[in-house]
mmCIF file as gemmi writes it, N, C-alpha and C atoms, coordinates in Angstrom:
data_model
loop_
_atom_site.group_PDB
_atom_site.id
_atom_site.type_symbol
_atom_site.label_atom_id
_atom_site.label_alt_id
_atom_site.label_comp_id
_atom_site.label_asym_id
_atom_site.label_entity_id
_atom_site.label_seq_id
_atom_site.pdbx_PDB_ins_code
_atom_site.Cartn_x
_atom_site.Cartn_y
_atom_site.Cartn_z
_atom_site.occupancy
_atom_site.B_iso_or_equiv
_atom_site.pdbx_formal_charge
_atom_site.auth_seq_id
_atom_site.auth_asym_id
_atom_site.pdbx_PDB_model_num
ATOM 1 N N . UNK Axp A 1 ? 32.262 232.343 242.224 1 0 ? 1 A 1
ATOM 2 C CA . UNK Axp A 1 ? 31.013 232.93 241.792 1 0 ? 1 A 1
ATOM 3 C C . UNK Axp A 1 ? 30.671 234.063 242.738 1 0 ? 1 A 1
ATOM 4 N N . UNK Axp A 2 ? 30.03 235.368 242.006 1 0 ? 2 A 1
ATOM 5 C CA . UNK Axp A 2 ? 29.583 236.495 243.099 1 0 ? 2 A 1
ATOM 6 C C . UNK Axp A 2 ? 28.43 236.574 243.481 1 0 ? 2 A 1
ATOM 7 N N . UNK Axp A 3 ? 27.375 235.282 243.395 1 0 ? 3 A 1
ATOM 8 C CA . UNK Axp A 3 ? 26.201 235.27 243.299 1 0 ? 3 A 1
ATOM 9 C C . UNK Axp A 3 ? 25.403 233.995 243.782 1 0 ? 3 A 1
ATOM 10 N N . UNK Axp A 4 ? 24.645 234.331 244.364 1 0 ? 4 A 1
ATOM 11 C CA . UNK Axp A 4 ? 23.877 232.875 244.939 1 0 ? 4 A 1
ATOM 12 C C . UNK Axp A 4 ? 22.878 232.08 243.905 1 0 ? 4 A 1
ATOM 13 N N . UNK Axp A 5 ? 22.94 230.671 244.086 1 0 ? 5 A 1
ATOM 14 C CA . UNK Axp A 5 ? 22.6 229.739 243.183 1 0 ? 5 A 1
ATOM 15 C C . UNK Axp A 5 ? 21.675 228.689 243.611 1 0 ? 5 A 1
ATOM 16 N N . UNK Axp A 6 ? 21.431 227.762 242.846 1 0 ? 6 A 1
ATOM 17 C CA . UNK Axp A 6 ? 20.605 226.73 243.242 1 0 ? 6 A 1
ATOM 18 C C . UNK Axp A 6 ? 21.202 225.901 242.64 1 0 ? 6 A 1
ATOM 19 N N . UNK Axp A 7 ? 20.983 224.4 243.438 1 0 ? 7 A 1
ATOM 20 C CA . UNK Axp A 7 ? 21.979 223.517 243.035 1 0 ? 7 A 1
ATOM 21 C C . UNK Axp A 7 ? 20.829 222.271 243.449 1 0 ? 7 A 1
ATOM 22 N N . UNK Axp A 8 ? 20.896 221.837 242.177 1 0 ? 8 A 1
ATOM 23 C CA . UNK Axp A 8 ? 19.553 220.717 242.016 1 0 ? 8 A 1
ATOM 24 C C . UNK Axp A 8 ? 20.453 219.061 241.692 1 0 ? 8 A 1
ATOM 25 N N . UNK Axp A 9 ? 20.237 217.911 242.519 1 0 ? 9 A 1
ATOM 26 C CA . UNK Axp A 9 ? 21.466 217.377 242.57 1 0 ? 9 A 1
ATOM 27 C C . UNK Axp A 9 ? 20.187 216.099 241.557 1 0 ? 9 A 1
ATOM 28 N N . UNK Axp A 10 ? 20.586 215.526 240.783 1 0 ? 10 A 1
ATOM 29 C CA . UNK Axp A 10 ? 20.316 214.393 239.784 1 0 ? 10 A 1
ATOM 30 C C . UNK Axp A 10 ? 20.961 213.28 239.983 1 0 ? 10 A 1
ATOM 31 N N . UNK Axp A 11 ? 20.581 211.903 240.181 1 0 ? 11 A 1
ATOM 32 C CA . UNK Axp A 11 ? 20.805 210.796 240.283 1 0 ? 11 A 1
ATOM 33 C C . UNK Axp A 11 ? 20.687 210.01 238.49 1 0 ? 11 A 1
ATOM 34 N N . UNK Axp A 12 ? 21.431 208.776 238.255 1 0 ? 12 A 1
ATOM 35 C CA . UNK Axp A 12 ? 21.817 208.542 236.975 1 0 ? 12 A 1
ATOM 36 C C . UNK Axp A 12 ? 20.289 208.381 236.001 1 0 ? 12 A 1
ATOM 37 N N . UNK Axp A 13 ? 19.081 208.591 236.776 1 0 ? 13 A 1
ATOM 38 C CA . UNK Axp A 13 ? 17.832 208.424 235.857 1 0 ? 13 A 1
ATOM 39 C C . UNK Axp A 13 ? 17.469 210.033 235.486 1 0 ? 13 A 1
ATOM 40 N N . UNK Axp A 14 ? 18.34 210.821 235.909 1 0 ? 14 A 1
ATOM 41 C CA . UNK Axp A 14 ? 17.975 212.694 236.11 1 0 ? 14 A 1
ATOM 42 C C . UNK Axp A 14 ? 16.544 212.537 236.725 1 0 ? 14 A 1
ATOM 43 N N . UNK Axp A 15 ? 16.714 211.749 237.821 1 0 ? 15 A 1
ATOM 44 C CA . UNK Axp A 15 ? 15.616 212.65 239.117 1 0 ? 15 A 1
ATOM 45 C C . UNK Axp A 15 ? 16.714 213.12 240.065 1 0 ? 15 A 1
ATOM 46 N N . UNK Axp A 16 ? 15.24 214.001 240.453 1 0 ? 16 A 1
ATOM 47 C CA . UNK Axp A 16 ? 15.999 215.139 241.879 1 0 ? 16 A 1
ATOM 48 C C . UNK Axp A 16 ? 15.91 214.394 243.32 1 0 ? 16 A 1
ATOM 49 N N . UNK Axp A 17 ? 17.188 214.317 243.617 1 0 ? 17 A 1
ATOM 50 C CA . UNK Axp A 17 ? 17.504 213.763 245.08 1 0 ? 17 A 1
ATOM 51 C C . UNK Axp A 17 ? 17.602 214.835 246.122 1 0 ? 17 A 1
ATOM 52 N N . UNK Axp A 18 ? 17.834 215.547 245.559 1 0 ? 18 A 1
ATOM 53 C CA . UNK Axp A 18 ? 18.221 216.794 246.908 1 0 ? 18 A 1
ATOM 54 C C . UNK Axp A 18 ? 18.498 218.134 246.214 1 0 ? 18 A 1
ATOM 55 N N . UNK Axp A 19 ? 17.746 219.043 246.598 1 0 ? 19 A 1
ATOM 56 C CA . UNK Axp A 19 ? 17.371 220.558 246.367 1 0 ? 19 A 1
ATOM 57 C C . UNK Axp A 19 ? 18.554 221.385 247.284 1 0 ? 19 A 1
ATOM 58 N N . UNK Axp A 20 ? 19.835 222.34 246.852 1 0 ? 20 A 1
ATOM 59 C CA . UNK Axp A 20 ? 20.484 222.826 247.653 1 0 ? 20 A 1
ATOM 60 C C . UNK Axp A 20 ? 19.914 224.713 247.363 1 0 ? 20 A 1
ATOM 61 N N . UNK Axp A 21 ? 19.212 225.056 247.806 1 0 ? 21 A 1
ATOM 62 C CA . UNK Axp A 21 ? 18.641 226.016 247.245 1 0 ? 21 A 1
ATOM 63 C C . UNK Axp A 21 ? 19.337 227.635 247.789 1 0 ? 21 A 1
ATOM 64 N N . UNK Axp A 22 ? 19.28 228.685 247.346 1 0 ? 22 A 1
ATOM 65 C CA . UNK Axp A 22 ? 19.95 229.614 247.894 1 0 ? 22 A 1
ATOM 66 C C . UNK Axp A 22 ? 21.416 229.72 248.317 1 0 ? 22 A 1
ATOM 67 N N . UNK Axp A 23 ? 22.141 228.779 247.433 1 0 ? 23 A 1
ATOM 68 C CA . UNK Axp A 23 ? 23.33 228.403 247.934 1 0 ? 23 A 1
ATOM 69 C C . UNK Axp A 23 ? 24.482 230.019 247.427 1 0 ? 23 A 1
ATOM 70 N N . UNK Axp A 24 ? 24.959 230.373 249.096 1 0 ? 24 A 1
ATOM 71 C CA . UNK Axp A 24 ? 25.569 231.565 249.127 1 0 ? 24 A 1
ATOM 72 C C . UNK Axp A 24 ? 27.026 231.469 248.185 1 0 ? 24 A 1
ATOM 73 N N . UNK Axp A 25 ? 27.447 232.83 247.415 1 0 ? 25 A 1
ATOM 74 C CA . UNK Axp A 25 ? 28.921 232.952 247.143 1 0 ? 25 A 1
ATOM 75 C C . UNK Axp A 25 ? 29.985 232.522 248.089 1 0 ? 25 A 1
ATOM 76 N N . UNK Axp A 26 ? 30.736 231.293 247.406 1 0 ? 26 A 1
ATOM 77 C CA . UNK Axp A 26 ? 31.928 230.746 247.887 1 0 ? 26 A 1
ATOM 78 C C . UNK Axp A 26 ? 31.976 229.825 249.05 1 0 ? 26 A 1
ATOM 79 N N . UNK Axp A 27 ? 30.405 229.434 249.151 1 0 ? 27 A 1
ATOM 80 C CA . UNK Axp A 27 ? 30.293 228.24 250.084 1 0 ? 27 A 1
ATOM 81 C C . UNK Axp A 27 ? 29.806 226.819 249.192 1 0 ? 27 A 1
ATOM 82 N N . UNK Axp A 28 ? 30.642 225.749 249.716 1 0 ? 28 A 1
ATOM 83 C CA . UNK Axp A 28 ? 30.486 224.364 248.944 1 0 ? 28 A 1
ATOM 84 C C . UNK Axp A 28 ? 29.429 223.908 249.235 1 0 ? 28 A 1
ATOM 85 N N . UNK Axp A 29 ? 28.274 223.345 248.352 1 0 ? 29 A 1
ATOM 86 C CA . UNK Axp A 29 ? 27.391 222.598 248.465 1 0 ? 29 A 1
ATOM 87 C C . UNK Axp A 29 ? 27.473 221.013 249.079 1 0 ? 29 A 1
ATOM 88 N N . UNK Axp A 30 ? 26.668 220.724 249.946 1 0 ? 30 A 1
ATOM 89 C CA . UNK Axp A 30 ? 26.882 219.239 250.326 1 0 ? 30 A 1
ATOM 90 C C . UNK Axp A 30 ? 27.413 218.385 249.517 1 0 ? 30 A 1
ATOM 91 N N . UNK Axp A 31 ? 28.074 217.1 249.687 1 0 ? 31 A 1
ATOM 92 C CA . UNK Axp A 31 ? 28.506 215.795 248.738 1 0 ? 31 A 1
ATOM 93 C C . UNK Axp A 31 ? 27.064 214.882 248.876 1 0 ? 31 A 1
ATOM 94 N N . UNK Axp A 32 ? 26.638 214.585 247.959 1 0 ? 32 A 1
ATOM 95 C CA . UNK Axp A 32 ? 25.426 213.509 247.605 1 0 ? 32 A 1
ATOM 96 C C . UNK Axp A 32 ? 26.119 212.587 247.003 1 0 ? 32 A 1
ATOM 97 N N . UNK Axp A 33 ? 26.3 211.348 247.978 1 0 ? 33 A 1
ATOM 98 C CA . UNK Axp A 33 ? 27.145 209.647 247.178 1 0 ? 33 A 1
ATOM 99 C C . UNK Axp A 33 ? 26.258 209.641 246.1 1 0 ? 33 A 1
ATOM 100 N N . UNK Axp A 34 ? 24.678 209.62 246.25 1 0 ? 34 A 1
ATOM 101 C CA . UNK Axp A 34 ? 23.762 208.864 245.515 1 0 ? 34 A 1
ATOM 102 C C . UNK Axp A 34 ? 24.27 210.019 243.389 1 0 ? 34 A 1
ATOM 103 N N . UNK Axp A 35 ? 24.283 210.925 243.989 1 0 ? 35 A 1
ATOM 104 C CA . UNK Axp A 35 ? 24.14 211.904 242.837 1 0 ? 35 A 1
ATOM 105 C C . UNK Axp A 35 ? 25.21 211.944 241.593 1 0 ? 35 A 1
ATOM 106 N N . UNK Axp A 36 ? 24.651 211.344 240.348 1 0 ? 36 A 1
ATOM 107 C CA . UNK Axp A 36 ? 25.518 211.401 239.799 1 0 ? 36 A 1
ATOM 108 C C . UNK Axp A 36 ? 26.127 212.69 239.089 1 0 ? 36 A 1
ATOM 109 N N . UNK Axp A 37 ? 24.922 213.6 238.798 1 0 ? 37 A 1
ATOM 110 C CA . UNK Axp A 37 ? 25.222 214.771 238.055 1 0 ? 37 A 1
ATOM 111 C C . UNK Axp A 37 ? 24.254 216.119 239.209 1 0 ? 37 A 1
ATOM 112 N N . UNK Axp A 38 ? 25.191 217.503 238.93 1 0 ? 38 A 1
ATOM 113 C CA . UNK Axp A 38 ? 23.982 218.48 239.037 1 0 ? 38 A 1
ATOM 114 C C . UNK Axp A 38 ? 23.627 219.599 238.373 1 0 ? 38 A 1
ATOM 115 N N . UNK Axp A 39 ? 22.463 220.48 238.728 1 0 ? 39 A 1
ATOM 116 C CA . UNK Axp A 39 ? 22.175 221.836 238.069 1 0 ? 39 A 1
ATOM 117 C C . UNK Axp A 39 ? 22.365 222.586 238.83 1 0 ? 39 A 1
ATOM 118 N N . UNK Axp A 40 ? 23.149 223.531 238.114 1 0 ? 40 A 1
ATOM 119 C CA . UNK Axp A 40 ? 23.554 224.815 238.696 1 0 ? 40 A 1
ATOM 120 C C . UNK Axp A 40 ? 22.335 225.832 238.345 1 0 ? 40 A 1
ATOM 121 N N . UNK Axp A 41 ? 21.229 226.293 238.986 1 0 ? 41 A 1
ATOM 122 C CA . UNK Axp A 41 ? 20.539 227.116 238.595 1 0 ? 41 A 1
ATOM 123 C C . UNK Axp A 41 ? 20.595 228.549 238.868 1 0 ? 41 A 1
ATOM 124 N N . UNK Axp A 42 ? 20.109 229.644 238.265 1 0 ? 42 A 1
ATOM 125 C CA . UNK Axp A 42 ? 20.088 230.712 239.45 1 0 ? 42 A 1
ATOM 126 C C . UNK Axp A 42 ? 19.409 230.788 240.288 1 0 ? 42 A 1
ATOM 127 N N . UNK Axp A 43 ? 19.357 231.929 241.535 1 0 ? 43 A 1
ATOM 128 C CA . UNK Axp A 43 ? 18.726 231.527 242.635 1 0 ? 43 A 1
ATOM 129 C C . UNK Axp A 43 ? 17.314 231.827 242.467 1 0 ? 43 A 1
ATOM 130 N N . UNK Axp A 44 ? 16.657 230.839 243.465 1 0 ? 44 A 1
ATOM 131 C CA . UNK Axp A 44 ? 14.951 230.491 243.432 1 0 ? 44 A 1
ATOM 132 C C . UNK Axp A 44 ? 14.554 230.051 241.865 1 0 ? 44 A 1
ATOM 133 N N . UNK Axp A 45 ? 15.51 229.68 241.301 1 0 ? 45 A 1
ATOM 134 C CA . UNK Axp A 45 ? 14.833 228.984 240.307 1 0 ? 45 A 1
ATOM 135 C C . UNK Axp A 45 ? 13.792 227.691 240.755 1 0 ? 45 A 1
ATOM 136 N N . UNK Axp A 46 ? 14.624 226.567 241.458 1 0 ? 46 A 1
ATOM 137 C CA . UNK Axp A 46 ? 13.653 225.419 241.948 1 0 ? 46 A 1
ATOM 138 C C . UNK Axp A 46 ? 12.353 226.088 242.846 1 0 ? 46 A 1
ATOM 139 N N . UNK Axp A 47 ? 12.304 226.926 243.388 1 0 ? 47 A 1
ATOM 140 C CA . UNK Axp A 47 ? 10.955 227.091 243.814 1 0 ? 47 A 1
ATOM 141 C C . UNK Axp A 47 ? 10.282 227.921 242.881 1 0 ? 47 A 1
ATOM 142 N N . UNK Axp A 48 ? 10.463 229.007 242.015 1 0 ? 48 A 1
ATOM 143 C CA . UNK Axp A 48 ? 9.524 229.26 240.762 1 0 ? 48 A 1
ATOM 144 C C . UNK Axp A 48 ? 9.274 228.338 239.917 1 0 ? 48 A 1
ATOM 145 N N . UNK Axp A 49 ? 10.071 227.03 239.55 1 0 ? 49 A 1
ATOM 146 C CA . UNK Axp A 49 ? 9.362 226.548 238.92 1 0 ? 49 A 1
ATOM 147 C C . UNK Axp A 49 ? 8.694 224.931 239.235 1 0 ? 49 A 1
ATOM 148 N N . UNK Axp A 50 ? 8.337 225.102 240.902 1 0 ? 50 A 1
ATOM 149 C CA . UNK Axp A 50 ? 8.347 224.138 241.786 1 0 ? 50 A 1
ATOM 150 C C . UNK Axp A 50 ? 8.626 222.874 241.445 1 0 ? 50 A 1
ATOM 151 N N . UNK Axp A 51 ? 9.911 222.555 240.913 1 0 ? 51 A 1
ATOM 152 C CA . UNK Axp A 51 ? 11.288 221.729 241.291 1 0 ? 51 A 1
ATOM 153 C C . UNK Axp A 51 ? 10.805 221.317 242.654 1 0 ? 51 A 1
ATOM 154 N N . UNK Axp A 52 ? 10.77 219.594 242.867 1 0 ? 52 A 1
ATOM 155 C CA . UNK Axp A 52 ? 10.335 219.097 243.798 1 0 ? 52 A 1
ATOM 156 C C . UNK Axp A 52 ? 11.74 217.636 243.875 1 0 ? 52 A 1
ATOM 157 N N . UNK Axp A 53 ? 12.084 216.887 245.197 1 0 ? 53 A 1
ATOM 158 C CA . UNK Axp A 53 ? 12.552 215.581 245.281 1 0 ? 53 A 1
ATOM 159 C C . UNK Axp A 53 ? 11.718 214.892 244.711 1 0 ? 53 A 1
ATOM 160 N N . UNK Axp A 54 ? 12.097 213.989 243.822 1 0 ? 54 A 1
ATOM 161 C CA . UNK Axp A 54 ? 11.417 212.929 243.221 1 0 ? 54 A 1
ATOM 162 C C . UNK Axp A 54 ? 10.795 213.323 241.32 1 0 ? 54 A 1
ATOM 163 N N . UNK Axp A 55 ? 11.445 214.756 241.232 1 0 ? 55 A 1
ATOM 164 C CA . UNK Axp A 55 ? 10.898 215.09 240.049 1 0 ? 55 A 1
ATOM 165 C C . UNK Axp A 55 ? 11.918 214.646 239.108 1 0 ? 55 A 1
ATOM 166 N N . UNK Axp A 56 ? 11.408 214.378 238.19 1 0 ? 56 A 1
ATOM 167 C CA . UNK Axp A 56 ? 12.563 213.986 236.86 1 0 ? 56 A 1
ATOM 168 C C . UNK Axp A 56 ? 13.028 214.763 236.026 1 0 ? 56 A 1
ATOM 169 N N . UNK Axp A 57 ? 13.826 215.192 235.777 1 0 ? 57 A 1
ATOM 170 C CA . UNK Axp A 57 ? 14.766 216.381 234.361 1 0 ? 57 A 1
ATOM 171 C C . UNK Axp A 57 ? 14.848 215.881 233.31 1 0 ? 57 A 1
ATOM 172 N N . UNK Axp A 58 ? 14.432 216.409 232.428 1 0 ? 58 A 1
ATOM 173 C CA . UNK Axp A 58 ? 14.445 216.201 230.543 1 0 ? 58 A 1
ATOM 174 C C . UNK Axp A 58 ? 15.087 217.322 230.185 1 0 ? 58 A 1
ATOM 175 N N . UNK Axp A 59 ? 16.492 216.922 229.479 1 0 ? 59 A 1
ATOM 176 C CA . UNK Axp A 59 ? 17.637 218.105 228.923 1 0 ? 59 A 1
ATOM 177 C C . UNK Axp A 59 ? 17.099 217.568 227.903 1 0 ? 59 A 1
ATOM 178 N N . UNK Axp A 60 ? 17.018 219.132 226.907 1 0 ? 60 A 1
ATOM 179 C CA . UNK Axp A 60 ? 17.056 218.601 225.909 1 0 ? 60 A 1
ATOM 180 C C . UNK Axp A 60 ? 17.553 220.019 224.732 1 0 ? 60 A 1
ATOM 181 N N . UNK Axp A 61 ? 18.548 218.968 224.008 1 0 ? 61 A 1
ATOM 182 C CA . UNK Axp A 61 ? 19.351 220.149 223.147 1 0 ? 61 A 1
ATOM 183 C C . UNK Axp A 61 ? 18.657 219.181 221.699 1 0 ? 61 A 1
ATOM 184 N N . UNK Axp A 62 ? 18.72 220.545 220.958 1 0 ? 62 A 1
ATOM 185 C CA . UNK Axp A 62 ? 18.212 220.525 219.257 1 0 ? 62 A 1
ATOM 186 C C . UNK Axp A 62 ? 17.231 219.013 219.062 1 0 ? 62 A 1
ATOM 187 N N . UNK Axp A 63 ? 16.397 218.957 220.087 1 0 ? 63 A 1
ATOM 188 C CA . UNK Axp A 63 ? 15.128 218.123 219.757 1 0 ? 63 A 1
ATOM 189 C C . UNK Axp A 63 ? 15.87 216.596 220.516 1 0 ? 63 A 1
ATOM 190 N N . UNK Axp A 64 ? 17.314 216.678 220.519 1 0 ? 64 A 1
ATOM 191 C CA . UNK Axp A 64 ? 17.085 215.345 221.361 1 0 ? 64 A 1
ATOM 192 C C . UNK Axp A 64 ? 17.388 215.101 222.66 1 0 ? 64 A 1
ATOM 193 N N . UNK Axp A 65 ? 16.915 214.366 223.801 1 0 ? 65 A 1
ATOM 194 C CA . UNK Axp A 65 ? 17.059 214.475 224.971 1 0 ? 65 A 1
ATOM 195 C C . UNK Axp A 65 ? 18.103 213.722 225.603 1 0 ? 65 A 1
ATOM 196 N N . UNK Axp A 66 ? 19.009 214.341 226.419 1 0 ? 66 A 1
ATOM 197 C CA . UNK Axp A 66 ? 20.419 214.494 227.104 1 0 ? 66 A 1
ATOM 198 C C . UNK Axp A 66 ? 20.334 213.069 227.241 1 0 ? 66 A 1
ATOM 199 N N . UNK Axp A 67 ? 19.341 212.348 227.905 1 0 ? 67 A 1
ATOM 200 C CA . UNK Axp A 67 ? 19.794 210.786 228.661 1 0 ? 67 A 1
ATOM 201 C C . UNK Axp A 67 ? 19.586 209.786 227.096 1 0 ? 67 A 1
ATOM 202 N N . UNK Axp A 68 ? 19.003 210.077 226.464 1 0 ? 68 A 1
ATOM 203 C CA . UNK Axp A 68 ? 19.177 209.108 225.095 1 0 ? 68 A 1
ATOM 204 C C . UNK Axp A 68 ? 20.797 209.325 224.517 1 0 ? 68 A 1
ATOM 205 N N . UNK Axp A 69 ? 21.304 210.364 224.917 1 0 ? 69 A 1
ATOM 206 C CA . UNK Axp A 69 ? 22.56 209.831 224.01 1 0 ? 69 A 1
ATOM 207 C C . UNK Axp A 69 ? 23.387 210.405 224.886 1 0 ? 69 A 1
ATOM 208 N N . UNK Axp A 70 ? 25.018 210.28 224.811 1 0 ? 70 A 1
ATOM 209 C CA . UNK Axp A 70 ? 25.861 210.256 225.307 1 0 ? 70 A 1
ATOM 210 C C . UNK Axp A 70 ? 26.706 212.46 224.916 1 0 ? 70 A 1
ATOM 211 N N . UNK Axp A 71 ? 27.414 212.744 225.935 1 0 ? 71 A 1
ATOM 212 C CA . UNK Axp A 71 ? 27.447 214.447 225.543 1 0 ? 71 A 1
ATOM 213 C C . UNK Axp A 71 ? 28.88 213.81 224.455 1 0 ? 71 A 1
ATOM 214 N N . UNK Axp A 72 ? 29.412 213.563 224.034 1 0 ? 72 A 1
ATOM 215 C CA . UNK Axp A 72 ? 30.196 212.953 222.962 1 0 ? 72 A 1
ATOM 216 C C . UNK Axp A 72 ? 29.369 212.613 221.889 1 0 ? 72 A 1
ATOM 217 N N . UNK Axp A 73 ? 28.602 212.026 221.431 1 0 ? 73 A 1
ATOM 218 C CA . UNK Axp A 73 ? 27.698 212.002 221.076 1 0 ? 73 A 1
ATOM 219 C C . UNK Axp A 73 ? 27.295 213.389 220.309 1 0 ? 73 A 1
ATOM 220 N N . UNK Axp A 74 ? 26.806 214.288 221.289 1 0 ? 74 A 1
ATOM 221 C CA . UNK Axp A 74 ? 25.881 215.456 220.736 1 0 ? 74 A 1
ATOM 222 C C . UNK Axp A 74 ? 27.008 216.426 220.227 1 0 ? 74 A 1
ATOM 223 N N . UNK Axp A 75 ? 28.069 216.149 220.985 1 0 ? 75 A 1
ATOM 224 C CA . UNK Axp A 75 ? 29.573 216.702 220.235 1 0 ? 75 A 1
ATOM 225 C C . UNK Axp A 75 ? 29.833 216.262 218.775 1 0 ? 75 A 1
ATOM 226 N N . UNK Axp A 76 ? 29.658 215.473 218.286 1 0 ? 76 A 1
ATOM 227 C CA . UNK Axp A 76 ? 29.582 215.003 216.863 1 0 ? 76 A 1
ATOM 228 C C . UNK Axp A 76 ? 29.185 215.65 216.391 1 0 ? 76 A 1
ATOM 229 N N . UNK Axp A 77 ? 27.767 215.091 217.04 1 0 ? 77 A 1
ATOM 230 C CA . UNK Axp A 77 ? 26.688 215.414 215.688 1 0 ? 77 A 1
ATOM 231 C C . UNK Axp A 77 ? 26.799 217.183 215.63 1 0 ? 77 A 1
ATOM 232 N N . UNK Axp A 78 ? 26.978 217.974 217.037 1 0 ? 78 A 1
ATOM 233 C CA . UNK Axp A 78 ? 26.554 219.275 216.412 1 0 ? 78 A 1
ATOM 234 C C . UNK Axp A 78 ? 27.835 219.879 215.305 1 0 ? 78 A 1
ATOM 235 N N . UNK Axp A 79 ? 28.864 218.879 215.925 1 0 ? 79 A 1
ATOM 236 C CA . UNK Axp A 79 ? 30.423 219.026 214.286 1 0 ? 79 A 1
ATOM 237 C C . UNK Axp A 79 ? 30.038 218.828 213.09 1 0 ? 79 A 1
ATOM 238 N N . UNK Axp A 80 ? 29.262 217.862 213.034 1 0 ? 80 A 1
ATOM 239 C CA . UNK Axp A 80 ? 28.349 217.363 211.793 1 0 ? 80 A 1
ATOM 240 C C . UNK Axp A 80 ? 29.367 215.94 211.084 1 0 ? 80 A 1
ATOM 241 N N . UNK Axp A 81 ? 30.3 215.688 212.088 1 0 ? 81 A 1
ATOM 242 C CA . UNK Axp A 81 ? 30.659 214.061 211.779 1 0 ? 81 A 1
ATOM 243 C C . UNK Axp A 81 ? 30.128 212.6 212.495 1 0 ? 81 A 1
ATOM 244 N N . UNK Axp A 82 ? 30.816 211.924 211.312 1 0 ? 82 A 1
ATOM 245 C CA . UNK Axp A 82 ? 29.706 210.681 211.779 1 0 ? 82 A 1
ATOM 246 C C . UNK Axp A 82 ? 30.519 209.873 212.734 1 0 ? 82 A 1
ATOM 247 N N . UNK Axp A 83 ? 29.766 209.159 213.941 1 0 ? 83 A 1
ATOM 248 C CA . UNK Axp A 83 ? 30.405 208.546 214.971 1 0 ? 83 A 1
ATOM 249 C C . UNK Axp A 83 ? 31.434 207.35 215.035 1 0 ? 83 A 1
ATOM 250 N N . UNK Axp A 84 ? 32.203 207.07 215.092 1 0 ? 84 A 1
ATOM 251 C CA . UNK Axp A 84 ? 32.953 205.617 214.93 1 0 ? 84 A 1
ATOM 252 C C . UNK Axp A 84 ? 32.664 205.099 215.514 1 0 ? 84 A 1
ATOM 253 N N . UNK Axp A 85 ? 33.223 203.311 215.716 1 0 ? 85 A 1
ATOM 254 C CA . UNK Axp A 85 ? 32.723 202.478 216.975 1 0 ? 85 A 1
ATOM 255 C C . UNK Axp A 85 ? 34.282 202.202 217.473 1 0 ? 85 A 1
């Protein structure tokens, strides 16, 4: 990447555990055990839109939200086939 980022680290409920903010081109962001997923934002996003530890994330694509269903799942449906078991 040629550009500095923000890197918002999410634990499996999508709250924020740790804010990596201003993170420079071609340097690795810390390892978080606790973190299961993260956001790559652009930079100073978490402080414009005061992104805090302890805040919770709601993804949400075409009305339904990321932690109700599985990204396989939203892969289907946006194919428009129906899921097997």
């Amino acid at each position: 990447m040629g550009f500095s980022i923000d890197v918002v680290y999410l634990n499996r409920a999508m709250t924020v555990i740790h804010i990596e903010s201003d993170l420079r081109p071609w340097r690795f962001a810390p390892v978080r055990a606790q973190a299961a997923s993260v956001l790559e934002l652009p930079c100073h996003t978490a402080a414009d839109t005061r992104t805090a530890v302890g805040d919770k994330i709601e993804i949400t694509i075409n009305q339904v939200t990321v932690a109700e269903v599985t990204i396989k799942e939203l892969v289907i449906e946006q194919a428009g086939r129906v899921p097997t078991a």
